[in-house]
PASEBA-1860 file (N, C-alpha, C; in nm, 3 decimals):
! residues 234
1> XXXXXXXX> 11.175/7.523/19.054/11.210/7.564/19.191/11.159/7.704/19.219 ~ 11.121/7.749/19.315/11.086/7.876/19.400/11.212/7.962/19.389 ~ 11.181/8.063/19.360/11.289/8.199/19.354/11.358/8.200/19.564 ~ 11.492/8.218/19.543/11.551/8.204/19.664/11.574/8.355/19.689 ~ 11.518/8.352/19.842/11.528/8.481/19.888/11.628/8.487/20.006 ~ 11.727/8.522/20.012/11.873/8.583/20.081/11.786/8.668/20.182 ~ 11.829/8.602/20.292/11.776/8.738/20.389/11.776/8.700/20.548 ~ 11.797/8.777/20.689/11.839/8.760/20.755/11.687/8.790/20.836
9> XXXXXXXX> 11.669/8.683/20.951/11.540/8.659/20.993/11.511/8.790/21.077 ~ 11.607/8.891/21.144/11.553/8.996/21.195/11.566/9.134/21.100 ~ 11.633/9.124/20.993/11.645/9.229/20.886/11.498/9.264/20.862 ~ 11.464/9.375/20.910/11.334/9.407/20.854/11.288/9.440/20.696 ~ 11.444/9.491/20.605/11.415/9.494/20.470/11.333/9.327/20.455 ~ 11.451/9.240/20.456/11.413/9.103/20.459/11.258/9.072/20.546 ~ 11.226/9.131/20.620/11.112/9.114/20.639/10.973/9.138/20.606 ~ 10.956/9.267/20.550/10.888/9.352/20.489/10.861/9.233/20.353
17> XXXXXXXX> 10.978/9.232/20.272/10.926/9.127/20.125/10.871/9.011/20.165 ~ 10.947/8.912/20.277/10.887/8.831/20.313/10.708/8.823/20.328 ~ 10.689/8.922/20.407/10.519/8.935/20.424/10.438/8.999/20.272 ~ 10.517/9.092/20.213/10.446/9.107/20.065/10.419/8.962/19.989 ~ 10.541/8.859/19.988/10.545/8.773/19.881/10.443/8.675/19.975 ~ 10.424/8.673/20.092/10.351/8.572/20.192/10.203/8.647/20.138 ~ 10.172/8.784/20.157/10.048/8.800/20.122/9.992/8.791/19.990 ~ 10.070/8.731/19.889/10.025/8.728/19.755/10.058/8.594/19.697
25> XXXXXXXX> 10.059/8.482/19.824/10.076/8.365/19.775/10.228/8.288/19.732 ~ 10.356/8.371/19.710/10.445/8.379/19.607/10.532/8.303/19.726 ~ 10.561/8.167/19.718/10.629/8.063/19.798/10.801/8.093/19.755 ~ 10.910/8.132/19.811/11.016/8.142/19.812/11.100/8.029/19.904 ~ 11.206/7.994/19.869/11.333/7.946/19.905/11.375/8.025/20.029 ~ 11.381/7.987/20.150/11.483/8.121/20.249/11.609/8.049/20.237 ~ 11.716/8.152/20.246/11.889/8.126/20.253/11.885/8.229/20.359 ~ 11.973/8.214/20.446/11.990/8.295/20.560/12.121/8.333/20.539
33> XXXXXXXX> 12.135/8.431/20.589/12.269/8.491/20.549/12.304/8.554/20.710 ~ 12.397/8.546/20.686/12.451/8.675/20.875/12.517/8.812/20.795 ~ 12.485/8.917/20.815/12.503/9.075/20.734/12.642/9.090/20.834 ~ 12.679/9.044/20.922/12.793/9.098/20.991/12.935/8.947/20.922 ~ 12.898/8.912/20.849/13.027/8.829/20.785/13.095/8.863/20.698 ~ 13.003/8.927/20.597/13.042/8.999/20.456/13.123/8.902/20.378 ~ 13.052/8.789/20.340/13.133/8.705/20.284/13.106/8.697/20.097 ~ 13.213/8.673/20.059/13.246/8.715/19.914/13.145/8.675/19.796
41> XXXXXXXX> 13.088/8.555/19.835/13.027/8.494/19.768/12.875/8.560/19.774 ~ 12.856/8.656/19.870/12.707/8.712/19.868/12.754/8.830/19.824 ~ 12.857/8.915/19.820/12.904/9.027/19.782/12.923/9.049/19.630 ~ 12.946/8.889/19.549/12.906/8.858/19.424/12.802/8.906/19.348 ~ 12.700/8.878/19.468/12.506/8.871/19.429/12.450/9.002/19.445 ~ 12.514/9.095/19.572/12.485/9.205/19.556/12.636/9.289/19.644 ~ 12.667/9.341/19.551/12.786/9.428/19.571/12.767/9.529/19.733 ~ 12.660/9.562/19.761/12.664/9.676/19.879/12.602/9.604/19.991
49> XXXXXXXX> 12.618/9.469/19.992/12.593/9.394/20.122/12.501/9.387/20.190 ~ 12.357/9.429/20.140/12.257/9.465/20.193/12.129/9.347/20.164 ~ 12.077/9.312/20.221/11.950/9.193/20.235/11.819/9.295/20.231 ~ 11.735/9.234/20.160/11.715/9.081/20.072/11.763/9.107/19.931 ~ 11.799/8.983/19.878/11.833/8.900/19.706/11.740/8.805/19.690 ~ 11.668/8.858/19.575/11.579/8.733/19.542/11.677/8.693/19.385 ~ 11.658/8.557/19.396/11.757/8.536/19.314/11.598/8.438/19.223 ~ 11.582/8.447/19.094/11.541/8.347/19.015/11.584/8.240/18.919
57> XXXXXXXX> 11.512/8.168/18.891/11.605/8.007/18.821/11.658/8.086/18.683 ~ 11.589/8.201/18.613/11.626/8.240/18.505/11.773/8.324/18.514 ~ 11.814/8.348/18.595/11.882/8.441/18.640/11.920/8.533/18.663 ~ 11.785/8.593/18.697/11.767/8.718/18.726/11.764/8.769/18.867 ~ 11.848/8.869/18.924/11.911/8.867/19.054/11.799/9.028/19.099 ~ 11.759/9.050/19.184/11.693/9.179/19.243/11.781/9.183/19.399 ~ 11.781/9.301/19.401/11.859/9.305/19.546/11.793/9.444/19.604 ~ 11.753/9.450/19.772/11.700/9.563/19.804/11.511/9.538/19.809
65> XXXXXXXX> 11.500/9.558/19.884/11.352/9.574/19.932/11.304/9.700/19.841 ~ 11.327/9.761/19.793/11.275/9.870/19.745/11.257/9.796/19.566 ~ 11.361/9.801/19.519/11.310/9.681/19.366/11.247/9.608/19.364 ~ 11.256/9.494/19.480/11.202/9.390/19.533/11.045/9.412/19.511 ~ 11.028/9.516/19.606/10.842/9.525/19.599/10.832/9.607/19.502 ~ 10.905/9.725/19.406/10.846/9.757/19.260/10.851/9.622/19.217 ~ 10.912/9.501/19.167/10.872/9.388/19.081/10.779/9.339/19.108 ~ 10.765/9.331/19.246/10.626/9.270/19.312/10.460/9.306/19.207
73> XXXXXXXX> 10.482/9.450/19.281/10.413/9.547/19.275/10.365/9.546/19.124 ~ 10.423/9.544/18.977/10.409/9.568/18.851/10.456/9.406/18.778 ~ 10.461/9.327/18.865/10.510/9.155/18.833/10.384/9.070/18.875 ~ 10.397/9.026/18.996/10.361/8.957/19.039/10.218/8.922/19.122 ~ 10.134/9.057/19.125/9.995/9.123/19.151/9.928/9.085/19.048 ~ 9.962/9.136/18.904/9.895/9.144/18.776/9.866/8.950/18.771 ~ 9.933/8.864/18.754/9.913/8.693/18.749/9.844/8.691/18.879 ~ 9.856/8.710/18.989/9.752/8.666/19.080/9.655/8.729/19.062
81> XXXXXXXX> 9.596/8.798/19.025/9.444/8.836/18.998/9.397/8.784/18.843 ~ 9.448/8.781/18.764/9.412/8.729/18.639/9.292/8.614/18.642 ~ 9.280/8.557/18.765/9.147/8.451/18.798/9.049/8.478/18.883 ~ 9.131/8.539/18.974/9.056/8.601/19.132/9.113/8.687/19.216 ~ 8.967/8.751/19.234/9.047/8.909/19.327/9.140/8.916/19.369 ~ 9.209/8.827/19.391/9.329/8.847/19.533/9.373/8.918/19.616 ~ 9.477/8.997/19.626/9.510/9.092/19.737/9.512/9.186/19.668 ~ 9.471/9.305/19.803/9.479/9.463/19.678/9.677/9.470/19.639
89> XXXXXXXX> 9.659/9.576/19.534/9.766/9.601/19.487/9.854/9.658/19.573 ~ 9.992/9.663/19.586/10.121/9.683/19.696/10.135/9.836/19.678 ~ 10.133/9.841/19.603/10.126/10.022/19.603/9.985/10.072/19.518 ~ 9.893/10.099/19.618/9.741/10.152/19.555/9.749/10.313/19.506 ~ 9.627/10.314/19.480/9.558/10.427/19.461/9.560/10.519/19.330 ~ 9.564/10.633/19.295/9.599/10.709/19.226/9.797/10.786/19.225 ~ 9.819/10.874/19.155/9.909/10.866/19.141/10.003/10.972/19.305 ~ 9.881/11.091/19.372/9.953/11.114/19.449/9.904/11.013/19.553
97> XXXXXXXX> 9.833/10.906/19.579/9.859/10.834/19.679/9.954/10.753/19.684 ~ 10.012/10.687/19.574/10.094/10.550/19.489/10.245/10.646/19.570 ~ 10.255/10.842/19.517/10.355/10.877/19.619/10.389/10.930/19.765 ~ 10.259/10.937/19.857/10.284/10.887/19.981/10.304/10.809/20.024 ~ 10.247/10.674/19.979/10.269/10.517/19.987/10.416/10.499/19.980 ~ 10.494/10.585/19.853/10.649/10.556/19.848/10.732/10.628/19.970 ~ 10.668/10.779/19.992/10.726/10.868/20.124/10.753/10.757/20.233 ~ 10.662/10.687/20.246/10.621/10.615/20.351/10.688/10.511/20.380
105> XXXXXXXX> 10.715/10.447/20.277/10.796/10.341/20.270/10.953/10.372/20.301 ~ 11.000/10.479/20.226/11.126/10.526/20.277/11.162/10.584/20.420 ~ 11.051/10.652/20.465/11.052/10.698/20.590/11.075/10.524/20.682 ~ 11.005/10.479/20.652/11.044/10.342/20.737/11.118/10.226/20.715 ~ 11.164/10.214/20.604/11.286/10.160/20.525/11.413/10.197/20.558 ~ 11.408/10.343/20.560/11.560/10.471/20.563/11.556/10.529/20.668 ~ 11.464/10.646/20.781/11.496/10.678/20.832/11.512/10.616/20.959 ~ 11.350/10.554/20.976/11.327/10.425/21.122/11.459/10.344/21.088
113> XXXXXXXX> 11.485/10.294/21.011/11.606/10.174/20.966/11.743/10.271/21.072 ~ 11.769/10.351/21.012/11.902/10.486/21.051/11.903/10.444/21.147 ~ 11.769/10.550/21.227/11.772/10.588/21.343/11.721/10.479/21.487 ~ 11.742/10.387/21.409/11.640/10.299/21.548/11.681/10.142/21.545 ~ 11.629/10.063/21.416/11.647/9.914/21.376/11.806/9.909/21.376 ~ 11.846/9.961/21.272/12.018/9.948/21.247/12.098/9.940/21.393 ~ 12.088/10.024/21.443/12.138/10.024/21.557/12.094/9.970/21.652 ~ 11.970/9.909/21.713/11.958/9.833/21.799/12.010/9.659/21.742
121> XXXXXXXX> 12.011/9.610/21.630/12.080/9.530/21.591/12.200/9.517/21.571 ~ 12.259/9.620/21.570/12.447/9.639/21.592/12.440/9.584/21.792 ~ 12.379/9.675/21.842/12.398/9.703/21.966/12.369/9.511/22.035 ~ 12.261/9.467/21.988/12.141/9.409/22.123/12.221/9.226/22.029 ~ 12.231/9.233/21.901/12.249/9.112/21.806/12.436/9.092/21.771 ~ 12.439/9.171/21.714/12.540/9.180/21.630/12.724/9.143/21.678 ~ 12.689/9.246/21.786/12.854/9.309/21.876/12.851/9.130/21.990 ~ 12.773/9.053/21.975/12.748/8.941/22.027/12.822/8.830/21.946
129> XXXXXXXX> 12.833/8.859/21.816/12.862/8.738/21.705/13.021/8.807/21.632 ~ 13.055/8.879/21.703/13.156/8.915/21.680/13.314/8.838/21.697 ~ 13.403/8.767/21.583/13.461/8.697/21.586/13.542/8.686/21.705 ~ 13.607/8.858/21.757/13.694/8.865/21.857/13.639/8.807/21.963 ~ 13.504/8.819/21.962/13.444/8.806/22.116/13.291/8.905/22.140 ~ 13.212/8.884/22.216/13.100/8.942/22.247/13.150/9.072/22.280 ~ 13.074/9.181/22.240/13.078/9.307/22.304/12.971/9.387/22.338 ~ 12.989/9.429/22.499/12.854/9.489/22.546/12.779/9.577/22.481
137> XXXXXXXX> 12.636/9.596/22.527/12.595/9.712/22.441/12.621/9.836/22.479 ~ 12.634/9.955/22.394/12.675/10.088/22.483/12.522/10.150/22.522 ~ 12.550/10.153/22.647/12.409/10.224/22.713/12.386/10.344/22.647 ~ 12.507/10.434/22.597/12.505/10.543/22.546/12.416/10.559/22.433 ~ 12.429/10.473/22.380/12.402/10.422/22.170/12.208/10.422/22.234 ~ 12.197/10.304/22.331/12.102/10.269/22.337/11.996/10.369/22.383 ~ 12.048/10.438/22.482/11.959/10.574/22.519/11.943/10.656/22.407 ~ 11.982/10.740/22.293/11.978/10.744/22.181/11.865/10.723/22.070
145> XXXXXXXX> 11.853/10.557/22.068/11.794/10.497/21.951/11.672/10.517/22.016 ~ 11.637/10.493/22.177/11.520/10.493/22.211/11.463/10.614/22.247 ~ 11.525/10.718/22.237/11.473/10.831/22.222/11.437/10.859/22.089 ~ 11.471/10.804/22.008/11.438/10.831/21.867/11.335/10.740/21.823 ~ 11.325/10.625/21.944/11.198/10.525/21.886/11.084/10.589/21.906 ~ 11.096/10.673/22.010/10.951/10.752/22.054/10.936/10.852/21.992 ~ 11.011/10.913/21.881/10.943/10.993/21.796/10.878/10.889/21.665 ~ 10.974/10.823/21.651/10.888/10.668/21.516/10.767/10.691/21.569
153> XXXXXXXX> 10.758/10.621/21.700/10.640/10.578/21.691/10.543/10.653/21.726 ~ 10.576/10.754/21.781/10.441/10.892/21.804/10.423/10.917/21.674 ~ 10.464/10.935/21.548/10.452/10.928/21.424/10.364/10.779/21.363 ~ 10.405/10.725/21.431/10.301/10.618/21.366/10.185/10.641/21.395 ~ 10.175/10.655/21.543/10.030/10.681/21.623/9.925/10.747/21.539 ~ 10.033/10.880/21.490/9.951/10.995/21.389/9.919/10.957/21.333 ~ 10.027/10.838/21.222/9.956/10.811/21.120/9.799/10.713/21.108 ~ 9.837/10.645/21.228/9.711/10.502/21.274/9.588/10.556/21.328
161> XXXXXXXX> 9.598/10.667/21.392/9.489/10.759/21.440/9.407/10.831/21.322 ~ 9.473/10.837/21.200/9.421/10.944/21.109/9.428/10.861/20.974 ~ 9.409/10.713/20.984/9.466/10.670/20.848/9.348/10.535/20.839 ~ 9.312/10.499/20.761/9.195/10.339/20.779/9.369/10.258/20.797 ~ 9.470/10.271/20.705/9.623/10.213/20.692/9.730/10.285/20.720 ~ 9.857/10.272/20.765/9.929/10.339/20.727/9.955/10.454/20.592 ~ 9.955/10.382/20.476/9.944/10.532/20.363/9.855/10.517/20.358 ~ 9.728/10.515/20.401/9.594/10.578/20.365/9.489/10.446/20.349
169> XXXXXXXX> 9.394/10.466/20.295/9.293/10.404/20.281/9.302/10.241/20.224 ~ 9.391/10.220/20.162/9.411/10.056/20.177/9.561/10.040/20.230 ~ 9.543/9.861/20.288/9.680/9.800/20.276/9.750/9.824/20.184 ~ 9.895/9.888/20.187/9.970/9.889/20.142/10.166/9.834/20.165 ~ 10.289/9.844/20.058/10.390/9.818/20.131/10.417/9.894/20.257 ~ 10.347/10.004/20.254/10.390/10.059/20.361/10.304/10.056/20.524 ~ 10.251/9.952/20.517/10.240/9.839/20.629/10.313/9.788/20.644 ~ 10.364/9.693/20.523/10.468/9.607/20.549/10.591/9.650/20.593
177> XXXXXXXX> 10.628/9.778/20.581/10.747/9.795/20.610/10.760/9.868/20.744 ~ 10.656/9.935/20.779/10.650/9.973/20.953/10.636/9.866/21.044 ~ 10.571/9.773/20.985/10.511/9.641/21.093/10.680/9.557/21.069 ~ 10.731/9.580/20.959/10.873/9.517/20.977/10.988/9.549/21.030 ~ 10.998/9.674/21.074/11.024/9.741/21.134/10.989/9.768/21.306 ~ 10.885/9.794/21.284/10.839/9.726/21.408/10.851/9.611/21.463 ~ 10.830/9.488/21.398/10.857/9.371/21.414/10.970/9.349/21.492 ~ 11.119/9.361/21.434/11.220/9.379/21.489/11.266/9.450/21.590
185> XXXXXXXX> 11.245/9.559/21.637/11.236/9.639/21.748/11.215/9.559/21.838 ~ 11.036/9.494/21.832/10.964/9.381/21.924/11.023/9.280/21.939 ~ 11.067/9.224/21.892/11.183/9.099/21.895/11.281/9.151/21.989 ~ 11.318/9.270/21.974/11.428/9.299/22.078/11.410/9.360/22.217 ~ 11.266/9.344/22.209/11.223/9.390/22.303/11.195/9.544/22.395 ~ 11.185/9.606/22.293/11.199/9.765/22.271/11.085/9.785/22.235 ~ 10.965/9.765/22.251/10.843/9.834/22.220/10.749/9.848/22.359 ~ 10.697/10.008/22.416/10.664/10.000/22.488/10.503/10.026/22.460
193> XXXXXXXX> 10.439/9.915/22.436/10.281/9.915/22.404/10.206/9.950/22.456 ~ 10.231/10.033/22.581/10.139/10.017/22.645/10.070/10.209/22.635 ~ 10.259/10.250/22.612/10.231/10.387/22.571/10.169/10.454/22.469 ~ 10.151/10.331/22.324/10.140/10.395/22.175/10.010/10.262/22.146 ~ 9.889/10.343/22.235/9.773/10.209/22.196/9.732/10.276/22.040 ~ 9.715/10.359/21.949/9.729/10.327/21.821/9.812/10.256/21.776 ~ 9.916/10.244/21.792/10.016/10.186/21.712/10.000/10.014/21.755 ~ 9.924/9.990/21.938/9.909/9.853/21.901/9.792/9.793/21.855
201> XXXXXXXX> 9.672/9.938/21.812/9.616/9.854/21.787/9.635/9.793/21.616 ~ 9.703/9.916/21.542/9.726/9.888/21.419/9.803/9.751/21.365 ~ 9.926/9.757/21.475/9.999/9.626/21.486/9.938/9.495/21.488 ~ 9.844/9.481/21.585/9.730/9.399/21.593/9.706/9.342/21.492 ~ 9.605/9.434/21.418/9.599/9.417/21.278/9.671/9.353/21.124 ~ 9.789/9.401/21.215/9.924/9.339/21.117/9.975/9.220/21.125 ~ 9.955/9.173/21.272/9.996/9.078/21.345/9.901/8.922/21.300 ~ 9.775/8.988/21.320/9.651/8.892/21.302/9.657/8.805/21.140
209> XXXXXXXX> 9.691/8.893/21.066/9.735/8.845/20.873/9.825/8.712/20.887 ~ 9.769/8.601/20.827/9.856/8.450/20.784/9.989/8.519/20.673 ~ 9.982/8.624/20.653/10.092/8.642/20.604/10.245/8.653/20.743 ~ 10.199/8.685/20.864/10.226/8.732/20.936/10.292/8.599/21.056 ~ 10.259/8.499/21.030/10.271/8.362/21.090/10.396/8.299/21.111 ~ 10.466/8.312/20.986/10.664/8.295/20.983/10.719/8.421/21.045 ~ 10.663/8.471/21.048/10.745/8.630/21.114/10.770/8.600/21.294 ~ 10.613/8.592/21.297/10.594/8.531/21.453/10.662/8.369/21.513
217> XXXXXXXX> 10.707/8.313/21.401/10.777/8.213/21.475/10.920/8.209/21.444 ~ 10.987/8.310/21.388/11.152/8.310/21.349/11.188/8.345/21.549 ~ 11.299/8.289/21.513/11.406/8.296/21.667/11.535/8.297/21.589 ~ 11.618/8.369/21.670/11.754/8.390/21.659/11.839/8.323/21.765 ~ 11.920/8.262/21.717/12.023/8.197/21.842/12.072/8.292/21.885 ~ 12.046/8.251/21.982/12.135/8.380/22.116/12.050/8.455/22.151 ~ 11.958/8.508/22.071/11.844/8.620/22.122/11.703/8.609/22.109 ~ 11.646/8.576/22.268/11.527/8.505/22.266/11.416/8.595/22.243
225> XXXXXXXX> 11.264/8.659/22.195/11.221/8.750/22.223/11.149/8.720/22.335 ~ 11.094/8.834/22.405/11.003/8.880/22.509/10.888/8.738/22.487 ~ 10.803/8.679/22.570/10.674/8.629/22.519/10.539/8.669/22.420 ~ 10.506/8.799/22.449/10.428/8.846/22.405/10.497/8.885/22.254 ~ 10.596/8.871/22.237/10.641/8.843/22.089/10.541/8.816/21.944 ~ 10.515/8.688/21.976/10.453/8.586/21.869/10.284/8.581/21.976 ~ 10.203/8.643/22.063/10.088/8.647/22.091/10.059/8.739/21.987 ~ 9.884/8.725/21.971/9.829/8.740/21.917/9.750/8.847/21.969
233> XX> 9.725/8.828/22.105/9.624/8.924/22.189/9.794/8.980/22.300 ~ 9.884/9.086/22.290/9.918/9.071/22.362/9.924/9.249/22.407
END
């Protein structure tokens, strides 16, 4: 059987591995989980409630996007090339690129996550599936996150303007984890493209990858995205 990956279709941690293990061939199990249930039996698998768990038949449990793609990264790269080139490595380069690549990843893992994803998914998803009852979003919260999206992404711009990739000169996780990040935002309909043409055209780029294909067709009950969602040219 395929290693089962725990993870919630707009969680961008969960998204980010998704497109690593999609770009390196590595076919997984999805289990969907809802992060606003906190139910005991996933709290088992990983104590701090947080998605993705890749769980394997041996029984070996990883939890966290950040382990997740080190195993990747020093696992699962090394057997796919052993015959043929395959994909470059998830964290390239030498050793101070291998640690901007990590800056990078945390900056959009941790702080974009903080300041922007987390909270537009409390706000736009979440306060919706709430046992008591739906609860509106606070305009307050939301003015906020999107002032803080436009520093993300003027930061991305920089980086897409001045970069062949995000960390530098090849694909790396830290594509995956801005475009997953991004991703989600876009789903919620919070990306204003028209202002940050580096950032769409980089997206583009991100968008265009068959790794990129399940990303573009997940839907959430209750929350439809925009059209230009899942386009290709949009």
């Amino acid at each position: 059987m395929p290693p089962r990956l725990t993870q919630y279709r707009l969680c961008p941690r969960s998204r980010s591995i998704r497109l690593a293990l999609a770009e390196y061939g590595v076919e997984v199990q999805l289990v969907d989980e809802n992060p606003w249930e906190w139910r005991q039996s996933f709290l088992a698998k990983n104590p701090a409630g947080e998605m993705p768990v890749l769980e394997f038949d041996n029984g070996l449990i990883l939890c966290g996007a950040y382990s997740i793609s080190e195993f990747i990264a020093e696992e699962v790269l090394p057997v796919a090339t052993m015959a043929t080139p395959g994909p470059p490595p998830l964290i390239p380069g030498n050793r101070e690129d291998r640690a901007e690549v990590r800056r990078l990843i945390d900056w959009y893992h941790g702080k974009f996550d903080r300041e922007v994803t987390r909270e537009l998914l409390i706000e736009k998803v979440y306060s919706s599936m709430r046992p008591s009852g739906p609860v509106a979003p606070d305009p307050g919260v939301l003015r906020a996150v999107r002032a803080n999206l436009k520093y993300h992404l003027s930061y991305t711009g920089y980086l897409a303007d001045n970069r062949r990739w995000i960390g530098g000169d090849e694909l790396s996780f830290a594509d995956f984890a801005a475009a997953a990040q991004i991703s989600t935002a876009d789903y919620l309909g919070e990306i204003p493209w028209s202002d940050y043409p580096a950032v769409k055209i980089w997206y583009q780029r991100m968008k265009s990858r068959p790794s990129f294909r399940a990303l573009l067709g997940d839907r959430v009950p209750g929350t439809a995205p925009p059209l230009a969602y899942s386009d290709l040219d949009f």
